[in-house]
N, C-alpha and C positions, 0 to 999 in steps of 0.2 A: 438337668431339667428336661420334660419331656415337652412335645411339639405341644400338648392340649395347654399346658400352662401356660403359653405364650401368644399373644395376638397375634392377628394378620395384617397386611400392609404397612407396616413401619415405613414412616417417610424422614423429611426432613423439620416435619411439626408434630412430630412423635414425642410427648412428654416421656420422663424416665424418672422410676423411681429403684429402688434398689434396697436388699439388705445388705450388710457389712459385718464383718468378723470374722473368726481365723479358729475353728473350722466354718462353713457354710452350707456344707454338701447336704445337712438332714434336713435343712430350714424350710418349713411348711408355707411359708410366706408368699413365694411366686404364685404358687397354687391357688392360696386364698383372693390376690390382690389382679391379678390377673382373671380369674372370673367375675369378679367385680367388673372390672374395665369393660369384658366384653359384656356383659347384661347391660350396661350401660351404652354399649357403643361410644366408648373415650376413645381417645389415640394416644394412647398408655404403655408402658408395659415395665413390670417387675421383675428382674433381673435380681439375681445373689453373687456378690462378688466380695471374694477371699482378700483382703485388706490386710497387710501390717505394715506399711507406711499412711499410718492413722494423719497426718496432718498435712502430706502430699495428695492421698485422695480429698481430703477437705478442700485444699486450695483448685485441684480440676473440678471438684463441686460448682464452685463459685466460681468457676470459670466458662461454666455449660448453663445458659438461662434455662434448657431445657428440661434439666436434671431437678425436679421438683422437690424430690423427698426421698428418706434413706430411713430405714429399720435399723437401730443398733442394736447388735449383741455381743455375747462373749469373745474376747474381751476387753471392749472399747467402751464400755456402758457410761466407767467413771474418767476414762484418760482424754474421751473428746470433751468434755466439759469445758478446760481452759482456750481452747479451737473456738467456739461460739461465740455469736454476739448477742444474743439473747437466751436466758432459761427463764423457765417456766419457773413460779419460784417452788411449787411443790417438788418438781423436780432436783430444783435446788437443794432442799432439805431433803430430801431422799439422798442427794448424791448421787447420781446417776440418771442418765439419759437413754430414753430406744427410742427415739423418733425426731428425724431435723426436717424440719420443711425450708427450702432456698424460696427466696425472694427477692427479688433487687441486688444481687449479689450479697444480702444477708443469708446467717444461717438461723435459726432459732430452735432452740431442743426443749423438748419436753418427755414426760413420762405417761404415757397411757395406759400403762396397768392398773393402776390407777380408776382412774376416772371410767377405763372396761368394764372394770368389775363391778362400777358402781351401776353399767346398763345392765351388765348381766342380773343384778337383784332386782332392778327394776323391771326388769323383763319378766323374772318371775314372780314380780308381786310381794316383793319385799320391802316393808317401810324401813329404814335403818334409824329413821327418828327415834332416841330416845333409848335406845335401845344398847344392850350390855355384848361387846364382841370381844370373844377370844381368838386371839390370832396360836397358831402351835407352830412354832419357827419363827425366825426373826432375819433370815434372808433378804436378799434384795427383791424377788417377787413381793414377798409377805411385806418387806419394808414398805415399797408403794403402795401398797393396800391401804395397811397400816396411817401412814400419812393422809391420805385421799379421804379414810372414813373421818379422821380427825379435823381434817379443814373442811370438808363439806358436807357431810352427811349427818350431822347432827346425832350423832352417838353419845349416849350419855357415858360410855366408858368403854376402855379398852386393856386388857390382859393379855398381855404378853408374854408365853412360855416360850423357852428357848433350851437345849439340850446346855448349851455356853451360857450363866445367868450372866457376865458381861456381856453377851451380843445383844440379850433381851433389856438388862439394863441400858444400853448405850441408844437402844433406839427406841427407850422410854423416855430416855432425857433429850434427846432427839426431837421429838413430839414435842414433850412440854415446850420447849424453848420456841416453839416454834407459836405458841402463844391460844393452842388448843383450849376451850372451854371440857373439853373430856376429862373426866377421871382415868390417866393411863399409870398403871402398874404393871409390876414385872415379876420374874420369877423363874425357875425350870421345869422343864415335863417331868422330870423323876420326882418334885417333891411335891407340885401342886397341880397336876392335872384333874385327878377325879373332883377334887374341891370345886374346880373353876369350872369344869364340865356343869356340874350340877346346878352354878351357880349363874348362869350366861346363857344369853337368848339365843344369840348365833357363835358357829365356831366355823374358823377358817383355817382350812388345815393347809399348811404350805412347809412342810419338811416332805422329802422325796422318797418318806415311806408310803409303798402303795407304787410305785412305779415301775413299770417297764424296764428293765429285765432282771431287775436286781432285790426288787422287793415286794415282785406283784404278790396279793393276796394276803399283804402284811397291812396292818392299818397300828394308830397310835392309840383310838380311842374303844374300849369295848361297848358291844354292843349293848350291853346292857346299862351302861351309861348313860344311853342317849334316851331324849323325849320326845315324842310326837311335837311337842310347842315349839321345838329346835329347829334351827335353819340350818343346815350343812353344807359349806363351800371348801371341795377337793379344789386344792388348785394345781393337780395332778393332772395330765389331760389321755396319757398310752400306761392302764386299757382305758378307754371313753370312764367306764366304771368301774370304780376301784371296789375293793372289797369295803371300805367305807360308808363309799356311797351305796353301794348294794344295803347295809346293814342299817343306813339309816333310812333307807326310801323304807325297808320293813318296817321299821319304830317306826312311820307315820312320819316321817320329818320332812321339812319343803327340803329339796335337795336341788344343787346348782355343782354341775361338773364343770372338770378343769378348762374342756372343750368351749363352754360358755365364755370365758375369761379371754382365751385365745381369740375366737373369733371378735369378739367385741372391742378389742384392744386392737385390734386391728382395724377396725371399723372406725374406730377414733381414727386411727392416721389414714384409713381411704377419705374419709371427709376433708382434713386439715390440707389433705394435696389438691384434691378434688373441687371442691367447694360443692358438692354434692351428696346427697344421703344413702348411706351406704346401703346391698341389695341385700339385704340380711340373710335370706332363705339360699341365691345361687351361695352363697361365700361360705355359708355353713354346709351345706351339699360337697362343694370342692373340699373342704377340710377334711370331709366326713370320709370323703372320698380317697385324700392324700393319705389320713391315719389307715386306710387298706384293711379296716379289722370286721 
């Protein structure tokens, strides 16, 4: 991590947050979290540390009142679950956690990809009321989503393609059970994509074609599929724009890149440590900054 990601003066009331998993070395996160801090003037700072005694760093967690909050990723998302004393229950039914705020020597985990993505549409002036979403993938990004639109955002339905029609069935039944008013169905990208294209107000693309370095300028959906009336969510984020999203900002479609999702998700957990409103414009500048494109 470089000197700019990191605040000045650390003392002995120096709050700590940190991400966690095994690798850590790419994680955009200090970048992000730590310009936050300084716009604000906190006495903060966001540290990334390579974890694989998952349940021995938990107990020095709650052993440091100072140590506020921690970023999980790969791949601790679903193994620290049993560790906590509280989840989130969406998180719960996702299965998985990125985000533990300490308290009183409590921990509690939740999922903000989630509830990110739901600022990120709202930022762009997307109502999701009512409204028919196709998810493409059925991953643990796409699963929070997934969940999030179902328990709060009033989506009249949701479609699930999945390359594996059990991964896409499993986190159809997943939803339902979770007591969703949505119409959720399921299915594979080989057999019903253009149908469901055609047929759905927003698509949210979360398969890892279209990424950095292995599939750029690959996309799932042809262009000529898409509508002007279409909302397009890459939740892709290197390059910023995928060949997707290029082809749908052409068709006239409200477009929301992966870059959206990250920062906001993040935003979620500066607040939940913070108790403060996050500074949207320095934090997306540092990211913009960290992706170096």
């Amino acid at each position: 991590m470089s000197a700019q990601d990191t605040p000045q003066g650390i003392d002995t009331a120096t709050q700590l947050c940190a991400v966690i998993g095994n690798p850590v070395g790419h994680s955009l996160s200090p970048a992000i979290h730590n310009a936050g801090f300084r716009a604000l003037g906190l006495n903060y700072v966001y540290l990334a540390f390579e974890v694989t005694d998952l349940e021995g760093f938990l107990r020095g967690m709650r052993a440091m009142p100072n140590f506020r909050g921690a970023s999980v990723t790969i791949p601790h998302k679903e193994a620290i679950i049993p560790f906590l004393d509280e989840i989130d229950p969406v998180a719960r039914g996702v299965g998985s956690v990125n985000t533990v705020t300490h308290a009183d020597g409590r921990l509690a985990g939740a999922t903000t990809d989630g509830p990110g993505t739901l600022r990120a549409f709202a930022e762009a002036g997307v109502d999701l009321a009512g409204k028919r979403v196709l998810f493409l993938g059925a991953g643990g990004a796409a699963r929070a989503v997934a969940f999030e639109m179902a328990e709060r955002a009033g989506v009249a339905g949701i479609t699930l393609l999945a390359r594996r029609a059990a991964q896409a069935e499993r986190l159809a039944a997943d939803i339902a059970a979770a007591g969703t008013t949505a119409q959720v169905v399921s299915g594979t990208l080989e057999a019903g994509l253009e149908a469901a294209v055609a047929t759905h107000d927003i698509l949210v693309q979360g398969t890892p074609v279209g990424m950095y370095p292995h599939a750029e300028g690959e996309t799932v959906v042809p262009a000529a599929w898409l509508r002007a009336s279409q909302v397009v969510f890459d939740m892709v984020y290197r390059p910023q724009r995928t060949r997707l999203i290029r082809e749908a900002t052409a068709a006239g479609c409200t477009c929301i890149p992966g870059l959206e999702m990250l920062l906001h998700q993040a935003a979620e957990q500066f607040e939940r440590w913070t108790g403060q409103a996050a500074p949207l414009t320095v934090m997306r500048d540092a990211l913009v900054g960290a992706l170096g494109e």
